[in-house]
C-alpha positions, 0 to 999 in steps of 0.5 A: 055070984062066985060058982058063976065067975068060977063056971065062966072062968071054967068054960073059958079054959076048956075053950083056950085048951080045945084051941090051942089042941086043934 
């Protein structure tokens, strides 16, 4: 439950970062 929350929050940060670098 806690690797899935922790992958999630992951995935979620690597996508504010690709946005925030375009």
């Amino acid at each position: 439950m806690f690797q899935l929350a922790l992958s999630q929050m992951v995935e979620w940060a690597q996508s504010c970062f690709a946005t925030t670098l375009i």
